[in-house]
Backbone bond lengths (Angstrom), bond angles and torsions (degrees), N, CA, C in turn:
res aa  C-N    CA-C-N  psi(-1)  N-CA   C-N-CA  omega(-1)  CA-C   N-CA-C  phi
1 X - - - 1.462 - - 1.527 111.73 -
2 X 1.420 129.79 -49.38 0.845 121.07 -158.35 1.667 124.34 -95.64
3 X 1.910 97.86 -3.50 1.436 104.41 162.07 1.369 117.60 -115.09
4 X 1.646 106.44 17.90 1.854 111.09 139.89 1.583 97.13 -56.15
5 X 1.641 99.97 -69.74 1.161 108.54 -153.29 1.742 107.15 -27.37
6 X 1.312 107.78 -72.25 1.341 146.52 161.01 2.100 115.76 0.66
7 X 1.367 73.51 -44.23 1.790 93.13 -166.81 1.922 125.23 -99.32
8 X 1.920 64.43 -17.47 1.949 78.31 176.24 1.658 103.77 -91.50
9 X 1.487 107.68 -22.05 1.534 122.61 -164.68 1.777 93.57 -76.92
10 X 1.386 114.85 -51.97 1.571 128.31 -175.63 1.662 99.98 -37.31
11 X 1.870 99.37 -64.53 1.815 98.61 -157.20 1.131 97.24 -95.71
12 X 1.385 166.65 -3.97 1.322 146.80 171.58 1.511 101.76 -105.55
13 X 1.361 130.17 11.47 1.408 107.03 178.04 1.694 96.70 -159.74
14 X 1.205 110.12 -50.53 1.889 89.29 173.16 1.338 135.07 -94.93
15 X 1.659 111.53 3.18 1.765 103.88 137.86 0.743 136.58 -102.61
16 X 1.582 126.22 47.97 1.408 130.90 149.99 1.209 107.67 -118.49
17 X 1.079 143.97 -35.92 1.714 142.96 112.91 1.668 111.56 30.94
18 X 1.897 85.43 -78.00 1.495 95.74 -155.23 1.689 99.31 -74.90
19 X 1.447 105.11 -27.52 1.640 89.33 164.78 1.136 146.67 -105.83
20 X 1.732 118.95 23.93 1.258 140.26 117.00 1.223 122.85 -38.43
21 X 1.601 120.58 -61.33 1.729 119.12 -169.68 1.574 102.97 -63.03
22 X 1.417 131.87 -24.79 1.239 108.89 178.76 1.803 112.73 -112.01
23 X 1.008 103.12 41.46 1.836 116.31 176.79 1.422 86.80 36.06
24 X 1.138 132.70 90.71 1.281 155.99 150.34 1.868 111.89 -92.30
25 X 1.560 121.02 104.38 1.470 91.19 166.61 1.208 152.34 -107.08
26 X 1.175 144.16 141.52 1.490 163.43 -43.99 1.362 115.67 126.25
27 X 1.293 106.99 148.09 1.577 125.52 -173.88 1.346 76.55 -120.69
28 X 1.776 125.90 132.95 1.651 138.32 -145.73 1.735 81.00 -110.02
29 X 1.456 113.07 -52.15 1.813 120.32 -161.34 1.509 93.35 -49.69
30 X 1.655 118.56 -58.54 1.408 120.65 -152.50 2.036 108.21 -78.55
31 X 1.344 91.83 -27.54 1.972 100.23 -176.20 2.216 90.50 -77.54
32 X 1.417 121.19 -30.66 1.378 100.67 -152.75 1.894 81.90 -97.81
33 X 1.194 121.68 -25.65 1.595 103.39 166.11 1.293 127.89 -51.82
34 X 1.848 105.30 -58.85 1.248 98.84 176.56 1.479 138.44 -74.60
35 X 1.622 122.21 -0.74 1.199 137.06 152.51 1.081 116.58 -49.75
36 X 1.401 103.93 -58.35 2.070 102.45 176.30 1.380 136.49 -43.16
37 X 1.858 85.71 -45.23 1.797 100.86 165.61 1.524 111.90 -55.69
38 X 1.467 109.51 -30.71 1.983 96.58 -152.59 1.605 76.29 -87.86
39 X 1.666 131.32 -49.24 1.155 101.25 174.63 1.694 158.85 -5.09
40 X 1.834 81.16 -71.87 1.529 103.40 150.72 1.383 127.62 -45.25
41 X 1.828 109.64 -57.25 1.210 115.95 -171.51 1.573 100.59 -42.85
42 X 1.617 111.60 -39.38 1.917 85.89 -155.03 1.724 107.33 -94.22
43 X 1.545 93.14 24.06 1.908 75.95 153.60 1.664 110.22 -153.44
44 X 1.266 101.36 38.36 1.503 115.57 148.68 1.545 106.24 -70.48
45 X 1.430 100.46 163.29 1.586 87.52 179.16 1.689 93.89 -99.13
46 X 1.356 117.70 159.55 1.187 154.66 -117.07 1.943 99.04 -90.31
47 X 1.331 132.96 117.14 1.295 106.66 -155.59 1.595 85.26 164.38
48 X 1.098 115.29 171.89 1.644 141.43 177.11 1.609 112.73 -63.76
49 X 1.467 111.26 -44.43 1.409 118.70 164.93 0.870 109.41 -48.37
50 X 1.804 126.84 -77.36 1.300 111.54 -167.02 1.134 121.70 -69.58
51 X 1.631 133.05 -18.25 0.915 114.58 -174.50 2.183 119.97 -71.72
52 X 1.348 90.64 -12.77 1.717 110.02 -165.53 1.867 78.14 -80.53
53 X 0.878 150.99 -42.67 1.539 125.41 178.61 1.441 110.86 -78.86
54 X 1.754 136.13 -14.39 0.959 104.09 127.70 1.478 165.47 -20.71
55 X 1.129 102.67 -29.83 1.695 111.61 -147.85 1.770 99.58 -91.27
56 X 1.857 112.61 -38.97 1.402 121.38 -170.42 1.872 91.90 -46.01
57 X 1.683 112.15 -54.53 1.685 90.82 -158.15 1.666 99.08 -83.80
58 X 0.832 109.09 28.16 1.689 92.72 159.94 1.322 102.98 -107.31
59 X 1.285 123.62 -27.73 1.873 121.44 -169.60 1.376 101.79 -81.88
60 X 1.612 124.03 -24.34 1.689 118.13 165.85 1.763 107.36 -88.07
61 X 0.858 130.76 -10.62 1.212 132.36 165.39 1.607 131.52 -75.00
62 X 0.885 117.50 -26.24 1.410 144.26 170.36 1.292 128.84 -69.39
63 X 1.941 116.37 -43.67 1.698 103.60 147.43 1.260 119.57 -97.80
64 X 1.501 100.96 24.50 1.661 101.04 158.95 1.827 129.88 -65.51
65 X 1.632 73.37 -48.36 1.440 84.23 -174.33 1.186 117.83 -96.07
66 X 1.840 119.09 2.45 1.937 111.39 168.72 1.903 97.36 -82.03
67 X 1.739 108.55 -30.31 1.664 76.37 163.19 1.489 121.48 -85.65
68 X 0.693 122.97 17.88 1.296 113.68 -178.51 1.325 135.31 -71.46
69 X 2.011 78.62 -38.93 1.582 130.94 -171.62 1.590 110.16 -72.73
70 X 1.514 114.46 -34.47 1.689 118.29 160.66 1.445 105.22 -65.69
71 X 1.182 139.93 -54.08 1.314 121.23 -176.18 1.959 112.28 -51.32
72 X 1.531 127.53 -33.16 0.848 115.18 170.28 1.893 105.35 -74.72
73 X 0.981 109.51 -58.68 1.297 80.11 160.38 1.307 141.97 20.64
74 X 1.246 97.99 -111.73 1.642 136.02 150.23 1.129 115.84 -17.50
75 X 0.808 132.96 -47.03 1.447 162.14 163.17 1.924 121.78 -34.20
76 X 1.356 88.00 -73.98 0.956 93.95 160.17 1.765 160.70 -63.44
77 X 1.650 85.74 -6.01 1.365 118.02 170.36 1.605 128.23 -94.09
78 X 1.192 136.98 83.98 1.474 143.02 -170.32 1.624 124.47 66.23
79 X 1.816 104.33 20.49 1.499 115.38 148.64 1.165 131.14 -74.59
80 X 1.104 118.93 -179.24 1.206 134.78 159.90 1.680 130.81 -81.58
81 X 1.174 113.40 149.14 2.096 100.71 177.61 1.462 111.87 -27.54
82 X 2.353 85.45 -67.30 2.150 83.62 -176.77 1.466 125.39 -61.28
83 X 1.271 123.01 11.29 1.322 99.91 173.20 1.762 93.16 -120.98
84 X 1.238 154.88 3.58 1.069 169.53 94.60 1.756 91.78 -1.90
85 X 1.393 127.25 -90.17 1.219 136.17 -159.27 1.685 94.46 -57.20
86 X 1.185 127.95 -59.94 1.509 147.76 175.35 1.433 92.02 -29.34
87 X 1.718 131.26 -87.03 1.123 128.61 179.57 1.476 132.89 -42.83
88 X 1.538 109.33 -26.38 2.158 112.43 178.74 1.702 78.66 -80.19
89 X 1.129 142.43 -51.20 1.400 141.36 -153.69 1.511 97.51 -60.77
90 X 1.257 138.53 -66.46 1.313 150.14 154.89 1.602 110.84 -17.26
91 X 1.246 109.85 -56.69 1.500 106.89 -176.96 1.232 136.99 -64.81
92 X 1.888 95.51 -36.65 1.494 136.30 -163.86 2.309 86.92 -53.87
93 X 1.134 88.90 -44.90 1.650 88.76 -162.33 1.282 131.03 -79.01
94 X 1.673 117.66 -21.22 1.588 111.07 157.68 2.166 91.62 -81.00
95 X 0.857 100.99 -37.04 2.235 94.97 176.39 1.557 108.88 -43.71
96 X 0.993 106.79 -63.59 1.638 110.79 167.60 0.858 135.44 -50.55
97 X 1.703 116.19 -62.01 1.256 113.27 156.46 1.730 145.13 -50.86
98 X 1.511 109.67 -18.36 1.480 140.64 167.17 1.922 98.82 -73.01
99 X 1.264 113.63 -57.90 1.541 121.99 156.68 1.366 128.01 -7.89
100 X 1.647 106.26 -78.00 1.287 138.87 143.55 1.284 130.76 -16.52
101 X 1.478 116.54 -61.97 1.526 133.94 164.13 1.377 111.03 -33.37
102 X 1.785 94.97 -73.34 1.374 96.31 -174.43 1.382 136.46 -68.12
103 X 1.287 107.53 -7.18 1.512 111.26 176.31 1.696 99.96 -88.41
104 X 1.255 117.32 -30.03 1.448 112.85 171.94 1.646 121.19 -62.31
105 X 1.375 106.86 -17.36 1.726 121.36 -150.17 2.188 67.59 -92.82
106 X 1.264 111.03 -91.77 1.345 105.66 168.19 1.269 138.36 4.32
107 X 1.531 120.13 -61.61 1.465 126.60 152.61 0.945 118.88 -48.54
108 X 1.530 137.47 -53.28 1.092 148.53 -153.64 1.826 90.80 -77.80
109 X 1.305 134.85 -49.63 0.914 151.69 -140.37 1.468 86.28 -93.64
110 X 1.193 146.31 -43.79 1.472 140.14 -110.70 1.428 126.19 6.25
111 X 1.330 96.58 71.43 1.438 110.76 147.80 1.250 145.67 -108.48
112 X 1.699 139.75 115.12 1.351 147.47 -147.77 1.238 114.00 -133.83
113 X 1.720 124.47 61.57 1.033 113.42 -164.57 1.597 110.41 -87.64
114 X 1.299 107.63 34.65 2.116 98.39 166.54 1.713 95.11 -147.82
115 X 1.935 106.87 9.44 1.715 82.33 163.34 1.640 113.79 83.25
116 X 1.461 115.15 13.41 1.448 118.66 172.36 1.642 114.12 -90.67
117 X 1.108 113.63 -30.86 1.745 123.50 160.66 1.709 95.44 103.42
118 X 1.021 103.04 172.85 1.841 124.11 -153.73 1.696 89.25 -83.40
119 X 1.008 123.49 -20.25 1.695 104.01 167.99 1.202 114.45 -71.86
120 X 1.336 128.27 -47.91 0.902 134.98 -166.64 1.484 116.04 -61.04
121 X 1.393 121.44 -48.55 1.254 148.73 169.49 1.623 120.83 -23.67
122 X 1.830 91.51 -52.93 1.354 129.11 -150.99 2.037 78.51 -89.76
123 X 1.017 103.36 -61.14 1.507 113.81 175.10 1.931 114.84 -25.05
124 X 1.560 81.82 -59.67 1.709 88.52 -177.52 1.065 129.77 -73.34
125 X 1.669 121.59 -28.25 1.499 137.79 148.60 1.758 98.68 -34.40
126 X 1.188 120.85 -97.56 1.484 106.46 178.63 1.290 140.14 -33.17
127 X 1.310 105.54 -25.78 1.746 117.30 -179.01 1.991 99.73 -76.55
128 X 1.354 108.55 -41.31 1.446 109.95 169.93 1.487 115.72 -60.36
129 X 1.300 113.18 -53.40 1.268 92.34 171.25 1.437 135.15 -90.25
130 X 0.829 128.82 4.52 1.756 146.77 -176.04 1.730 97.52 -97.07
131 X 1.206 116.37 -85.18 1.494 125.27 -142.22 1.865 88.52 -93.73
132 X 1.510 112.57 -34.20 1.491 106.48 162.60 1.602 133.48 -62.64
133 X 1.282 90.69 -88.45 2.031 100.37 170.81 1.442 115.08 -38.66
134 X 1.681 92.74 -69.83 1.399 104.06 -169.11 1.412 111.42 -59.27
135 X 1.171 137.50 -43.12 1.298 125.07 -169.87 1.439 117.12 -94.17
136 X 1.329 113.05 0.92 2.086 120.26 160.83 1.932 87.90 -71.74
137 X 1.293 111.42 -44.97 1.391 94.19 -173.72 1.097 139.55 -64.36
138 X 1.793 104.75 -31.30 1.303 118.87 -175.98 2.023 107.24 -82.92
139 X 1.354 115.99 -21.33 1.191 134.41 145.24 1.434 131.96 -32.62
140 X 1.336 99.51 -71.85 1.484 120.63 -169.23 1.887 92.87 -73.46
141 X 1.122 126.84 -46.10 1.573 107.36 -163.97 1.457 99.93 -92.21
142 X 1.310 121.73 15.67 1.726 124.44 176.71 1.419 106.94 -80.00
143 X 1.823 90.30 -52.18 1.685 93.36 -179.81 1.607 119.12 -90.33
144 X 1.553 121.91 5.25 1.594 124.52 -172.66 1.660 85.06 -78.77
145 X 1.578 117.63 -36.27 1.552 127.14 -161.39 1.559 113.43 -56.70
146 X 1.642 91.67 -66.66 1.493 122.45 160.14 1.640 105.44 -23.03
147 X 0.912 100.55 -72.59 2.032 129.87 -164.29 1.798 83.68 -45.14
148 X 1.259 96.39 -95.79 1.597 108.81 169.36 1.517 133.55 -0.30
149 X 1.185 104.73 -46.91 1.547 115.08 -159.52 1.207 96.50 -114.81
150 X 1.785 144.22 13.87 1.295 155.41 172.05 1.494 103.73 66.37
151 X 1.590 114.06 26.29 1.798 88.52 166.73 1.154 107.88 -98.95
152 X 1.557 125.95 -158.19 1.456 136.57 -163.92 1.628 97.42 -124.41
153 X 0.895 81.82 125.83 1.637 111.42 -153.43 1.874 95.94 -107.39
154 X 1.465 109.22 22.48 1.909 97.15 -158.31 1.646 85.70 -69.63
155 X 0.980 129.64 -45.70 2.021 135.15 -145.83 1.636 75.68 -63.51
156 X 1.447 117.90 -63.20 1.484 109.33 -165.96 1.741 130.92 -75.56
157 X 1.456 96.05 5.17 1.841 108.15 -177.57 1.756 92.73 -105.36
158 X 1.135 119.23 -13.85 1.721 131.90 172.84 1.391 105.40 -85.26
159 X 1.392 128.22 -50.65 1.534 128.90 163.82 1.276 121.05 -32.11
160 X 1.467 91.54 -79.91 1.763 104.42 -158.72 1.549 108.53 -54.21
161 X 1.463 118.48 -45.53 2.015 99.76 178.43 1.482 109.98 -64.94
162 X 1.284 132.33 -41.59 1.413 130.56 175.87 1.679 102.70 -46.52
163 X 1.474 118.76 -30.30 1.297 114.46 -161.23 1.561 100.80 -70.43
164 X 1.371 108.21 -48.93 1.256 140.14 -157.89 1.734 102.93 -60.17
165 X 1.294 96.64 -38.45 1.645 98.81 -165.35 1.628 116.54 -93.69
166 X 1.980 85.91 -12.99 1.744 82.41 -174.32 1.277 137.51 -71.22
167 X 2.275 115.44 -17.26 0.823 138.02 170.12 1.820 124.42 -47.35
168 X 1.577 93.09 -68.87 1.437 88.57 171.80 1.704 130.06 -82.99
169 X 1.430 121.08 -0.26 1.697 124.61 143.95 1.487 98.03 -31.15
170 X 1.853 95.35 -77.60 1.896 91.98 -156.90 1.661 110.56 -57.88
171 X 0.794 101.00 -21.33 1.858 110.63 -166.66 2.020 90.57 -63.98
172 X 1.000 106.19 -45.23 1.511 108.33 177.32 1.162 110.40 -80.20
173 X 1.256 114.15 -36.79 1.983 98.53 179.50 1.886 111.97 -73.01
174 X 1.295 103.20 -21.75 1.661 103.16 170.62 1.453 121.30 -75.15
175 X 2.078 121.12 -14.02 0.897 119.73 175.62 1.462 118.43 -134.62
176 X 1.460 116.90 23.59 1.474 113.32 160.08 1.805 106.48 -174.03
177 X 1.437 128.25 -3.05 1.267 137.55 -167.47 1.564 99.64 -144.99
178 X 1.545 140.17 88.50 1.527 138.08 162.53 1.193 107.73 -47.40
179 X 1.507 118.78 -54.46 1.533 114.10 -179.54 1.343 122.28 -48.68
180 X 1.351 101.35 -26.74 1.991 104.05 -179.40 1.592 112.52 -66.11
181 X 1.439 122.21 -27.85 0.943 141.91 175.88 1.469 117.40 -35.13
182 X 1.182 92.33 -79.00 1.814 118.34 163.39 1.668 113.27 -32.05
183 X 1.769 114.61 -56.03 0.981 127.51 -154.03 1.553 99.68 -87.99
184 X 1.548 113.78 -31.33 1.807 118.72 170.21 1.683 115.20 -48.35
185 X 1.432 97.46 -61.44 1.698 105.57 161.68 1.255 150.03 -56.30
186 X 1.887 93.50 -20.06 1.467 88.57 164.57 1.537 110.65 -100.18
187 X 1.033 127.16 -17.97 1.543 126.87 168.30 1.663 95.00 -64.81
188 X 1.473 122.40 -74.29 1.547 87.55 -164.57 1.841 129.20 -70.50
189 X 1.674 101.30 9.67 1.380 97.83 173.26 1.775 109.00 -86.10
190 X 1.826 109.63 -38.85 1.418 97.67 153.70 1.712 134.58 -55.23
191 X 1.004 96.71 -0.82 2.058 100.40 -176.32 1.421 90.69 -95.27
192 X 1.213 125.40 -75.09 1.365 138.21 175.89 1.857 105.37 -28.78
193 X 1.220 148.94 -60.40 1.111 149.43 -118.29 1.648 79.68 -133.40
194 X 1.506 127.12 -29.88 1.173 98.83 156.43 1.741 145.38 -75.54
195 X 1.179 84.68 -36.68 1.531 111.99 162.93 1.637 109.82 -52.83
196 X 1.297 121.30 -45.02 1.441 112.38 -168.14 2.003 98.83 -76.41
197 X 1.173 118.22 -26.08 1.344 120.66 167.98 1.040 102.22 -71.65
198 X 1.330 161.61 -118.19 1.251 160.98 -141.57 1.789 119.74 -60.67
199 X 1.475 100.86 6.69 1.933 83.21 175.57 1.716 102.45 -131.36
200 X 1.902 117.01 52.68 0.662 129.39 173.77 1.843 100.10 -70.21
201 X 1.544 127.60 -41.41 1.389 101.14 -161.11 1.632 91.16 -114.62
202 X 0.967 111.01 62.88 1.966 132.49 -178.60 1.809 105.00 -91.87
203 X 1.415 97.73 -47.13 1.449 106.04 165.27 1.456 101.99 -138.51
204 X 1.750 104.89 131.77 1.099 129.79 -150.63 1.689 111.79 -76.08
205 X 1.175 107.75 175.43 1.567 104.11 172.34 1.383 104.75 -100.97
206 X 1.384 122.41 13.79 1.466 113.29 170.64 1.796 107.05 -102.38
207 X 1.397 107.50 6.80 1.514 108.14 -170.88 1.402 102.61 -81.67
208 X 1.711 122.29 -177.85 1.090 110.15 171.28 1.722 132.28 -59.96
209 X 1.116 127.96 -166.40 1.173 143.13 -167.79 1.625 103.40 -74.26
210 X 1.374 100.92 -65.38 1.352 121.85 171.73 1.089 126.71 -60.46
211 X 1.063 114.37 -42.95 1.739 113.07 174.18 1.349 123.47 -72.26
212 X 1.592 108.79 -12.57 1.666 107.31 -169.12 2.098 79.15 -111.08
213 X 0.987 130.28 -5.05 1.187 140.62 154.87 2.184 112.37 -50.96
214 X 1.167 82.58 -73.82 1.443 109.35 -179.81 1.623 116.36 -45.52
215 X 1.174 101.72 -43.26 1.679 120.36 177.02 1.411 118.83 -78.69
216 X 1.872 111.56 -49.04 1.168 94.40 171.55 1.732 118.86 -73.17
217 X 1.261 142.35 -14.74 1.255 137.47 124.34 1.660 122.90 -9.00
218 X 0.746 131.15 -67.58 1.048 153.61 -162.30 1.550 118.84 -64.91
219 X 1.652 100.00 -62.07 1.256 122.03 151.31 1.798 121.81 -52.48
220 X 0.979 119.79 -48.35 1.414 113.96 160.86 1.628 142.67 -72.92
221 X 1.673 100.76 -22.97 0.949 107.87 178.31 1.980 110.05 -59.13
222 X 1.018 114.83 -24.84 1.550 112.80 -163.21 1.768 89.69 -96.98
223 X 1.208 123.71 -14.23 1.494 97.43 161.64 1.563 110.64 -70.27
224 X 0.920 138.91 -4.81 2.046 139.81 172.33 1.476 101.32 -93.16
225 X 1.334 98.41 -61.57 1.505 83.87 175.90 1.336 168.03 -48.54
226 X 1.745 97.16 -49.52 1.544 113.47 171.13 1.846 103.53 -76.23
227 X 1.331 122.09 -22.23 1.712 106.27 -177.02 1.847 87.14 -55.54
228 X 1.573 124.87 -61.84 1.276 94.76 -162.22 1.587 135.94 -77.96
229 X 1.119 127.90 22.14 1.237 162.73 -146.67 1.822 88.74 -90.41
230 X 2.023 86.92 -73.09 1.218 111.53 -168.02 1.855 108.27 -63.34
231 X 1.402 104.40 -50.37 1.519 94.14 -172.40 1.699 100.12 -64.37
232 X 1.036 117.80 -29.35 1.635 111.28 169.37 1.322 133.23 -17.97
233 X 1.584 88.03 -69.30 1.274 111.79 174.86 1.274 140.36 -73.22
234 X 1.146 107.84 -38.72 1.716 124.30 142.72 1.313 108.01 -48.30
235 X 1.177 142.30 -91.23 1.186 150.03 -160.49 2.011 106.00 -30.46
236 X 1.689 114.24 -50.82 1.349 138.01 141.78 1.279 102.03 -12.46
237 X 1.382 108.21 -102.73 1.330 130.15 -169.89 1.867 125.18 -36.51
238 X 1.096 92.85 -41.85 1.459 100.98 177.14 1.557 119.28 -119.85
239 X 1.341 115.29 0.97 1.567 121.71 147.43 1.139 117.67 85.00
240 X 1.582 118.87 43.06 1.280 145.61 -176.24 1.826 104.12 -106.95
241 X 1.711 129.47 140.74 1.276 120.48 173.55 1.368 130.41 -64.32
242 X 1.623 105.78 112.16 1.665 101.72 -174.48 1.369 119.05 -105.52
243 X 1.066 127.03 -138.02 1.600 121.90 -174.99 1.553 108.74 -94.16
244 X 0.938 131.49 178.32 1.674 112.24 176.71 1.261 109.38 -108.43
245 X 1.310 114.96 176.90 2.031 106.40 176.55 1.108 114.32 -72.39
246 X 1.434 151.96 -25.32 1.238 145.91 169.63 1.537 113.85 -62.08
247 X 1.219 117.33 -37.83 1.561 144.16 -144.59 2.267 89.62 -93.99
248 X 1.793 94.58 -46.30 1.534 82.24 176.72 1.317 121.84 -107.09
249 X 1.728 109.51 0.08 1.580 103.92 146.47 1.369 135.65 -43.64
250 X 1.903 96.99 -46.37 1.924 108.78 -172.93 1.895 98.86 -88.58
251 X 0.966 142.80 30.10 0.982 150.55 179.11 1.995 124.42 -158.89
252 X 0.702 141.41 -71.78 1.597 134.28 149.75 1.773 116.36 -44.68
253 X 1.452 107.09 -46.41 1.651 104.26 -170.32 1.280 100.86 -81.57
254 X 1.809 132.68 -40.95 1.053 119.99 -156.88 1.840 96.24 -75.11
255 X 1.765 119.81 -52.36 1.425 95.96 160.77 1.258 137.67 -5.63
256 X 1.638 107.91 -86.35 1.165 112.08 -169.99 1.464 123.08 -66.71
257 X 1.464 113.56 -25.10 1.571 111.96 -173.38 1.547 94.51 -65.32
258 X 1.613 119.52 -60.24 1.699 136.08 -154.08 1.646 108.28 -68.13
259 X 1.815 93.83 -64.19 1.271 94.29 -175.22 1.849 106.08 -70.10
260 X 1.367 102.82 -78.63 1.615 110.33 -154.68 1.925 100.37 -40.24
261 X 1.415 108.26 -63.99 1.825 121.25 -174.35 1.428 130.79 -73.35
262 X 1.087 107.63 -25.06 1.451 122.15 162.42 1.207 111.26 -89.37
263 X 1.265 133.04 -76.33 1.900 138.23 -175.53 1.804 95.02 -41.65
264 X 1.732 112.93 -45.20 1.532 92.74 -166.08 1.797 105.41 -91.27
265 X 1.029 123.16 -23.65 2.143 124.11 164.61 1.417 90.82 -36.91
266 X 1.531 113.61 -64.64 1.418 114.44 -155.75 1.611 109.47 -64.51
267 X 0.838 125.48 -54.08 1.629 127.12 178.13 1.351 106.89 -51.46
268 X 1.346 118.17 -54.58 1.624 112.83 179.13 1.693 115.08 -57.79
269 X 1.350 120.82 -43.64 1.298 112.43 176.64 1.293 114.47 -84.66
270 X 1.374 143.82 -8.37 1.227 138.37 162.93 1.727 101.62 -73.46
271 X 1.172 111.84 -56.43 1.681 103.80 179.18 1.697 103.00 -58.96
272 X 1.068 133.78 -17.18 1.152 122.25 -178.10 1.272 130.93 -83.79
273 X 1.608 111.07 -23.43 1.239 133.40 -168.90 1.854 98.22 -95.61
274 X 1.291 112.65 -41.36 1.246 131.26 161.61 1.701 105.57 -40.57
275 X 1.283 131.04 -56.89 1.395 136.65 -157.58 1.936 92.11 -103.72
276 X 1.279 114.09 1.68 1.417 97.80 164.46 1.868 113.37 76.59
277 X 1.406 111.60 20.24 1.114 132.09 172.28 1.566 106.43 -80.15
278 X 1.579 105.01 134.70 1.238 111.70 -176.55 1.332 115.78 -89.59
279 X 1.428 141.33 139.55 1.623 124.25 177.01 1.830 89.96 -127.51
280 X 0.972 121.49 21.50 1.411 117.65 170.41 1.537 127.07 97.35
281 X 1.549 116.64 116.51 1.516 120.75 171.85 1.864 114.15 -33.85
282 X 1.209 104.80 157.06 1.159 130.16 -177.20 1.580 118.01 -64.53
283 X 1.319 118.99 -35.17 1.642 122.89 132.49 1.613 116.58 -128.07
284 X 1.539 113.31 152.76 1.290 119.92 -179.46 1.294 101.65 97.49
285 X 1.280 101.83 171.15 1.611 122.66 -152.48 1.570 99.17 -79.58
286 X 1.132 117.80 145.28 1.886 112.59 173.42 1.176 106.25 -112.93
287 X 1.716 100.87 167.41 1.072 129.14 -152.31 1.307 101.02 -88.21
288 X 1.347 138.36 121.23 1.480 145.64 -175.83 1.378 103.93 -87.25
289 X 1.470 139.86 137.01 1.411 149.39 -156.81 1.986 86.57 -119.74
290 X 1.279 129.47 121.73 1.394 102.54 177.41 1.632 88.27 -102.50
């Protein structure tokens, strides 16, 4: 139940979120329709139908991220790291989120081509969009902030690639390396736990009440969370009794989805909307704030 909940919450509402919080552009009508559908898709029961309302947010997702992919580009030519790191961070989240799709299109489909079984599947769909998309986003506009406002951003330019890389480790240790497993979780529990140390002045103490509310939430929630992530996976790996999947959905997932991805989307786009930051008109391409 609660990583239906979880999965419908991911694609109809926090990847379009996550590519709002980092002025990503996007046509909002056509990305927040077809979210709804894949929404749906993942708790239809399991079949060609649902998977065919899948498919709209992967086909708007897709020239999301080849432009996206010129700004890294771009990027890479007579910048600097942070705007180098700034741009893979940018990308990481329609990539991830496109990620996501397809492992959902899969479930929906039952398809298992390495033999990990339909939990697992269903598992990685959320892990793409939660601990993938969403958290390059909640990443990437920690340190654009940082960058911005002339502080030193090192704890958070050390985060975000660890963040970036920790997704597909575990994604491989669940389908051909167990040990990677272990090693996915503790890199993104070190990204995570670094980040919550260093993006204390990300949103300011002159912001609202709530929003610097929302963040420090947010920021703490992943100190509870990622420890069990890690003993998870260990525990997995070397075949000791761990928590069960229902048991670390309502406890690790609800964390990270509520507290860490939700409490921190919300703070970033309220401070953002607050500071007059653009994340893009209602159709047509938006206006990127660098």
């Amino acid at each position: 139940m609660v990583v239906g909940v979880v999965l419908v919450v991911g694609f109809g509402v926090v990847i379009p979120l996550a590519l709002m919080s980092v002025a990503v552009a996007f046509d909002r009508r056509a990305v927040g329709a077809a979210a709804a559908l894949a929404g749906i898709a993942a708790v239809l029961p399991a079949g060609p139908a649902a998977a065919l309302l899948a498919v709209p947010l992967g086909v708007v997702l897709l020239p999301i991220g080849v432009r996206t992919a010129r700004d890294l580009r771009a990027a890479t030519t007579g910048h600097g790291v942070a705007d180098w790191l700034l741009a893979v961070g940018r990308l990481a989240v329609p990539a991830y989120a496109l990620v996501a799709v397809v492992f959902l299109l899969q479930h929906r489909l039952g398809i298992d081509p390495v033999g990990v079984g339909s939990t697992i599947i269903r598992l990685t769909a959320v892990h793409f969009a939660y601990a993938g998309a969403a958290t390059a986003a909640v990443l990437t506009e920690s340190l654009r902030r940082a960058t911005a406002a002339g502080r030193a951003g090192h704890g958070l330019a050390v985060a975000l690639p660890l963040a970036l890389v920790g997704p597909p480790i575990t994604a491989l240790g669940f389908a051909a390396v167990p040990a990677m497993q272990v090693l996915g979780a503790v890199v993104i529990t070190g990204a995570l736990w670094t980040w919550s140390a260093s993006a204390g002045g990300v949103v300011p103490a002159t912001a609202a009440p709530l929003e610097r509310a929302l963040w420090a939430v947010a920021r703490l929630a992943v100190l509870g969370s990622m420890p069990l992530a890690a003993w998870w996976a260990f525990g997995t790996v070397v075949g000791f009794t761990v928590l069960s999947i229902p048991t670390m959905a309502a406890t690790h997932g609800v964390l990270n989805a509520v507290g860490f991805v939700g409490c921190g989307l919300a703070a970033l786009l309220r401070a953002g909307r607050a500071a007059g930051r653009v994340t893009g008109p209602a159709t047509g391409p938006a206006v990127r704030v660098r």
